[in-house]
C-alpha positions in Angstrom: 0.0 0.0 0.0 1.3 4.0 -0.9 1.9 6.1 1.5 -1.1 8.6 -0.1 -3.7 5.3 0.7 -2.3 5.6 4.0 -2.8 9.4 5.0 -6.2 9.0 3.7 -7.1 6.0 5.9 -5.6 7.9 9.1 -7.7 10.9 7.8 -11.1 9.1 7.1 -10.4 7.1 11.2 -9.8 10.9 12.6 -13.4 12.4 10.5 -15.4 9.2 11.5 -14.1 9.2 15.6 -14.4 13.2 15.4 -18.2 12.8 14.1 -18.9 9.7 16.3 -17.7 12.1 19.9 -19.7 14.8 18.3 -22.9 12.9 17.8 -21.9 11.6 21.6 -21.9 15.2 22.8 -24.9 16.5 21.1 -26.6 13.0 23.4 -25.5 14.2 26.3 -26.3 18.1 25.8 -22.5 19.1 25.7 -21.7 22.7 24.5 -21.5 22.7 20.6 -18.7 25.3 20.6 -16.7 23.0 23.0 -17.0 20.4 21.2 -16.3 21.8 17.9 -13.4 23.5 19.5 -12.0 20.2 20.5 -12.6 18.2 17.8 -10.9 21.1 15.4 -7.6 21.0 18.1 -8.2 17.1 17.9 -7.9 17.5 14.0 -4.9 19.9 14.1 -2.9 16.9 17.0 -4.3 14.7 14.2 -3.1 16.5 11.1 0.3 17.2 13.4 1.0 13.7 14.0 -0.1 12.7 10.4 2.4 15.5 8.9 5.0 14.1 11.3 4.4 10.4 10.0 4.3 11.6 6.7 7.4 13.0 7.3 9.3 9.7 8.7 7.4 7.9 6.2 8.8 9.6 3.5 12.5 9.1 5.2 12.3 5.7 5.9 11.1 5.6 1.6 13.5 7.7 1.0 16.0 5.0 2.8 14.5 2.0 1.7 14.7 3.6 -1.9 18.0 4.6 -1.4 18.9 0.7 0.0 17.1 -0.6 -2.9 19.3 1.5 -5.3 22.2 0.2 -3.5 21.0 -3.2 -3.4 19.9 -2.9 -7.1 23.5 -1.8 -8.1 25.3 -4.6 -6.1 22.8 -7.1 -7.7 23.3 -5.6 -11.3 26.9 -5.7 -10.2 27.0 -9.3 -9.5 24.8 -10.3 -12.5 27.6 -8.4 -14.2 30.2 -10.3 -12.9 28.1 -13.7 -13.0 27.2 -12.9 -16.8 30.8 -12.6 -17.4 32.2 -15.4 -16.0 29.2 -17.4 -17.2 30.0 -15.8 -20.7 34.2 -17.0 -20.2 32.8 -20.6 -19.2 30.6 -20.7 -22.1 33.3 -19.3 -24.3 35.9 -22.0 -22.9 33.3 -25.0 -23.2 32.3 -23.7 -26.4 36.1 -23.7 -27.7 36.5 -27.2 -25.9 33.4 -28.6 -27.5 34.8 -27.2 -30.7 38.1 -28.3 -30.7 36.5 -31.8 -29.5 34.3 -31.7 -32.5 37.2 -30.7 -34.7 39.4 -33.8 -33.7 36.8 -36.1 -33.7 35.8 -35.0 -37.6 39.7 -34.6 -38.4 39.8 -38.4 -36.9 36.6 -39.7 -38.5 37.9 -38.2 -41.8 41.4 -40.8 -41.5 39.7 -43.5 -40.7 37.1 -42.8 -43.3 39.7 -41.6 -46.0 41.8 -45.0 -44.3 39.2 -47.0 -45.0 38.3 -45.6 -48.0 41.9 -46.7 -49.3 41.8 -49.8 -47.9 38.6 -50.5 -49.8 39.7 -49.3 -53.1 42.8 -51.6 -52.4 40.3 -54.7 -52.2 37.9 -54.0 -54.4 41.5 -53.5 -57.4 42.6 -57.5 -55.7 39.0 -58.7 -56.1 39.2 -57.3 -59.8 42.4 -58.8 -60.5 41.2 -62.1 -59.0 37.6 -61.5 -60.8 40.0 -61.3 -63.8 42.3 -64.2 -62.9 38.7 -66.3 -62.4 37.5 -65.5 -65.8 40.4 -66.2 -67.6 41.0 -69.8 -65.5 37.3 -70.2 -66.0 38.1 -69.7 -69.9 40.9 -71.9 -69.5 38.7 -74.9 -68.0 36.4 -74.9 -70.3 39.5 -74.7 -73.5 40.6 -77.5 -71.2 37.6 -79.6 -71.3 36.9 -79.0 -75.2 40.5 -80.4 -75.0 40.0 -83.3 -72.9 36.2 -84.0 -74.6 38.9 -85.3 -78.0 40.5 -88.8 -77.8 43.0 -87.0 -80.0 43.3 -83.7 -78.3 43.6 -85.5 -75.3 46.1 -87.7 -76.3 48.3 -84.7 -77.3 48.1 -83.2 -73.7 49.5 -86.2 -72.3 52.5 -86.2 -74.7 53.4 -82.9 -74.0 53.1 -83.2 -70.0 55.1 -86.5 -70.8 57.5 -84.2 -72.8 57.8 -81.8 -70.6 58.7 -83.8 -67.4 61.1 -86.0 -69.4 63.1 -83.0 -70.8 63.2 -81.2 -67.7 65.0 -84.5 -65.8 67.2 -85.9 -68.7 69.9 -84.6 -70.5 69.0 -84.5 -74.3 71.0 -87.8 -75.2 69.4 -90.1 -72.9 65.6 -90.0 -74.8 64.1 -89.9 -77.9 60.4 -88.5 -78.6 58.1 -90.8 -81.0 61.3 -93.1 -81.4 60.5 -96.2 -83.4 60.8 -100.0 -82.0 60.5 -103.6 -83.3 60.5 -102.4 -86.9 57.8 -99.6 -87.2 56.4 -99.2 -84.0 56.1 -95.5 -82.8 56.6 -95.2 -78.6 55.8 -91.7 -77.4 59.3 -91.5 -75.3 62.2 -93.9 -75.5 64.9 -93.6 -72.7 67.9 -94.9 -74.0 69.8 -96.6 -71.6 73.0 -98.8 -71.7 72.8 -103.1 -71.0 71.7 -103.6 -68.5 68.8 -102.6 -68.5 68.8 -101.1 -71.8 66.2 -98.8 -73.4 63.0 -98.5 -71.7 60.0 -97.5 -73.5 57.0 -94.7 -72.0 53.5 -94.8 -73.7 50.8 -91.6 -72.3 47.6 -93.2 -71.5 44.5 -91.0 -70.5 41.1 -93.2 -69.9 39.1 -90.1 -68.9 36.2 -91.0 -70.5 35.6 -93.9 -67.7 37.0 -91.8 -65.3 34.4 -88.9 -65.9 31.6 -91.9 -65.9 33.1 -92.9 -62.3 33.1 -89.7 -60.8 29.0 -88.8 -62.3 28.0 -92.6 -60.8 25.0 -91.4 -58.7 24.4 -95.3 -56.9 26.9 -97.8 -56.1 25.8 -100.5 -58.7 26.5 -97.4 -61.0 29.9 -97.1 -59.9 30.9 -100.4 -59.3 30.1 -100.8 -62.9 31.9 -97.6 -64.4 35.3 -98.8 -62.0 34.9 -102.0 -63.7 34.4 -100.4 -67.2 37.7 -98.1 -66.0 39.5 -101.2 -65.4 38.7 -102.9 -68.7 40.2 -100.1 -70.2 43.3 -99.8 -68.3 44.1 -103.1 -69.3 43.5 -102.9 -72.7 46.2 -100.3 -72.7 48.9 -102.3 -70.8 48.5 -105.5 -72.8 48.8 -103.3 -75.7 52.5 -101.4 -74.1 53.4 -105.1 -73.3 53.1 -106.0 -76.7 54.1 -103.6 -78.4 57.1 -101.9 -76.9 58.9 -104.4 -75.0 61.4 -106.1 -77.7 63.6 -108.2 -76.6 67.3 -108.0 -77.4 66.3 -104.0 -78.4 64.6 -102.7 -75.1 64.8 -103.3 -71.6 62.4 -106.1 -69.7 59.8 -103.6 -68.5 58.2 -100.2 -70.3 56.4 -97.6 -68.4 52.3 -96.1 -69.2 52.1 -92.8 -68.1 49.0 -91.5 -66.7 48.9 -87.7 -67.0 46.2 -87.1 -64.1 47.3 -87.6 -60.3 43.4 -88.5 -59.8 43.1 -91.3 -62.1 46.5 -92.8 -60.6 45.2 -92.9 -57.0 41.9 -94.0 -58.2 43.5 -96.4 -59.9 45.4 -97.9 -57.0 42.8 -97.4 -54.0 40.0 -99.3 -56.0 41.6 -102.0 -59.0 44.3 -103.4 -57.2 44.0 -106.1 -59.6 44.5 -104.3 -62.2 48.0 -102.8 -60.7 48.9 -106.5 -60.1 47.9 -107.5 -63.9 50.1 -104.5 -65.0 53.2 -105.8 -62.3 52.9 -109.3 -64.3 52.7 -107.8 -67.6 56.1 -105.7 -66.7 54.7 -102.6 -67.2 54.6 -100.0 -65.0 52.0 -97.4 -64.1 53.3 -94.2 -63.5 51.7 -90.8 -62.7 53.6 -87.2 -63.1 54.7 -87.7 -59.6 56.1 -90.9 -59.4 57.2 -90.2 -63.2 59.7 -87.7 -62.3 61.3 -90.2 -59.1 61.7 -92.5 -62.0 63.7 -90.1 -63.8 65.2 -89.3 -61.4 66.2 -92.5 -60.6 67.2 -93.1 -64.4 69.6 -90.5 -64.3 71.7 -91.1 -61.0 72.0 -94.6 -63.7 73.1 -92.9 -66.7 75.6 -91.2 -64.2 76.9 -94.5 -63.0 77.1 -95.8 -66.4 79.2 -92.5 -67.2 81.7 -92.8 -64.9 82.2 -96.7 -65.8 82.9 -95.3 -68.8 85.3 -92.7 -67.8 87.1 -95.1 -65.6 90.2 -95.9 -68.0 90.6 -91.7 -68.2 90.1 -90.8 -64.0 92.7 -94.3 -63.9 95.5 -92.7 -66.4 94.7 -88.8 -64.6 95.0 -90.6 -61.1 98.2 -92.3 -62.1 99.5 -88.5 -63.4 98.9 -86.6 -60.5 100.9 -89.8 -58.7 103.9 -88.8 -60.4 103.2 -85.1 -60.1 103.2 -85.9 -55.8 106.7 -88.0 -56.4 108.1 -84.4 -58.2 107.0 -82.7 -55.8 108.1 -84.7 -53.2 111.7 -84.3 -54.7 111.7 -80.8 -55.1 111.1 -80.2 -51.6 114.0 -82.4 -50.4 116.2 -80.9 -52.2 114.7 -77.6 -51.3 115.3 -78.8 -47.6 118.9 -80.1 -48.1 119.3 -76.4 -50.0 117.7 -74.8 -46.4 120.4 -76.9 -44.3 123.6 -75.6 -46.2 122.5 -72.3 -45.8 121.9 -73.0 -42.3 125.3 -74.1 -41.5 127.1 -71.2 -43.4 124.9 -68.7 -41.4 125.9 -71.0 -38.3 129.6 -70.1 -39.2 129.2 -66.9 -40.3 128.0 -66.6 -36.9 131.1 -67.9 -35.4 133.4 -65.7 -37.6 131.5 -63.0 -36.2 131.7 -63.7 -32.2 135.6 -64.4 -33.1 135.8 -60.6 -34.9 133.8 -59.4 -31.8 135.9 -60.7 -28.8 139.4 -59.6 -30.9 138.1 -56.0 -31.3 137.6 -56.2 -27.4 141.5 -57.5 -26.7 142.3 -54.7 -28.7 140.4 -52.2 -26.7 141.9 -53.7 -23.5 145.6 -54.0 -24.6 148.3 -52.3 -22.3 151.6 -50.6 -23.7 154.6 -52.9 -23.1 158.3 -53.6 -23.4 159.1 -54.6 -27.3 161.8 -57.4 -25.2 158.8 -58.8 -23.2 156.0 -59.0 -26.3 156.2 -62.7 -27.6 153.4 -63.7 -29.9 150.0 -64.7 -28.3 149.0 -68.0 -29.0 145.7 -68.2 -30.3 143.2 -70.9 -28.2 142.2 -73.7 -29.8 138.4 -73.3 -29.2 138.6 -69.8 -31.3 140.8 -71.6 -34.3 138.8 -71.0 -37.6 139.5 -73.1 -40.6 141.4 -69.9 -41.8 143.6 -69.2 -39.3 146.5 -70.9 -40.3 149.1 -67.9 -39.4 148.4 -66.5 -35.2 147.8 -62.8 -35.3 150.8 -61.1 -33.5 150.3 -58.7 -30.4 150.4 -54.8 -31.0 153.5 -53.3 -29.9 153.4 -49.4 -28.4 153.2 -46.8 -31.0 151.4 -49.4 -33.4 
């Protein structure tokens, strides 16, 4: 409430109390006058004291507002200082939040740009290996249309059989499509000295039974299509044994060369009959594997044979260098008898020496004496060289 609502409440209480005594009077027959007289002085203590409260009133405003100013400027003060150290904090979490954000997109950018690379990387290798697929898938299937011809096939064997032979053998121990017996046509001849003398190699490639083997969907399928594989695989060693073991031209035993691992172990995990057939027959089923140990195996023999042969030559180059240790044996004794006579002349030139030394020191020491008393010094036998023949005489004074 103001302090005008107040001085009119106090004034409206003084009117209604002054009015209230008056109508009080007036009851009792007091004097008018009197009355009025006392309610005007009543007024005036009234109007006094009002003036007087109005008066603090307005001081103690006057404070209060002057507190409030003061409080209001402290307050706007410390909102001032609060606003700006709020404003710092928010400045120095707003840098830290930035910075933050600014590493965090600087480090998301490498690993993205990281990964990025590493991606391009793998997507070039599965392009070069998309590429490497399509061309071995090309290959297959030139493959295949090679292997679907007897004839094609065929061929592929011979050149694997080529190939393996020419990389384990010198040049003069084979012969490609050499002939035997007359006009018979091998595919590779090793020729090897007696015994065991040449041994003949035939490429063999039943694939079309093999193929049939591996498609069997039931076992009485299979069972007939190994059989079938069989049949065939010993068609082709009666035929070797026939054909290209000669006696008196090549060795005992020829070789059939299967150009597929798989048909091999096939071969000699199901139709061990058919090994043992081929065992009796002296012919021997090779793969490229156990191809190459033969070879291998065939040359440490052409080796041995070579040095058999070269006997007569290491025999005569041995019996050389003999005579060439005997020289040289006598060219260092003499070199040694050489290294004693000059050990014994630097043994006497070392003698001569001491001798030359010790007489220079008899002639340092020698005292001057009377010509009458000198008589020759005899010379001791221990210091007698071979040339002293004539005793050096004693200096006399003067000399």
């Amino acid at each position: 409430m103001g302090s005008v609502e107040i001085l009119a409440a106090i004034l409206a209480f003084c009117l209604v109390a002054a009015v209230v005594m008056l109508a009080l009077r007036l009851r009792g027959g007091v004097d008018v006058g009197a009355v009025l007289a006392d309610s005007e002085r009543r007024r005036e203590d009234a109007a006094e004291r009002l003036a007087a409260m109005q008066s603090e009133l307005a001081g103690r405003l006057g404070q209060m507002a002057e507190s409030q100013t003061i409080a209001q400027a402290r307050l706007a003060e410390q909102l001032q200082i609060q606003e700006r150290e709020l404003s710092k904090k928010l400045e120095e979490r707003l840098a830290d939040v930035t910075r933050r954000v600014g590493e965090g997109l600087e480090k998301s950018y490498k690993t993205t740009e990281t990964s990025l690379t590493d991606l391009k990387q793998r997507l070039a290798v599965i392009d070069v290996a998309q590429k490497n697929i399509t061309e071995l898938s090309t290959q297959v299937v030139g493959l295949q249309d090679i292997l679907a011809n007897k004839q094609a096939r065929g061929a592929f064997g011979e050149i694997q059989l080529n190939d393996l032979v020419s990389q384990a053998l010198p040049p003069s121990a084979y012969a490609f499509q050499a002939t035997v017996g007359g006009n018979r046509r091998v595919d590779c001849l090793l020729t090897l000295p007696n015994p065991p003398g040449s041994i003949a190699i035939d490429a063999k490639f039943p694939l079309e039974h093999y193929q049939v083997l591996r498609q069997a969907g039931s076992d009485v399928e299979r069972d007939a299509a190994r059989k079938a594989l069989g049949q065939a695989i010993t068609v082709h060693v009666k035929a070797i044994a026939e054909r290209y073991i000669v006696p008196g031209e090549t060795a005992e035993s020829a070789l059939m060369f299967l150009p597929s691992e798989a048909v091999y172990a096939e071969l000699h995990a199901s139709l061990p009959a058919v090994v043992q057939d081929a065992f009796r027959r002296k012919v021997w089923i090779v793969s490229p594997t156990t191809l190459m140990a033969t070879l291998h195996t065939v040359r440490a023999v052409l080796k041995d044979a070579s040095m058999r042969e070269q006997a007569h030559v290491i025999q005569v180059e041995v019996t050389t260098l003999l005579k060439d240790v005997e020289r040289l044996d006598e060219r260092v004794g003499k070199l040694q008898t050489h290294f004693g006579h000059v050990e014994k002349d630097m043994r006497e030139i070392r003698i001569s020496t001491d001798k030359i030394t010790k007489r220079g020191e008899r002639i340092q020491e020698i005292e001057v004496e009377d010509p009458a008393s000198l008589a020759p010094a005899s010379v001791p036998a221990a210091e007698a060289d071979e040339d002293d023949t004539h005793p050096r005489p004693r200096l006399l004074a003067g000399e």
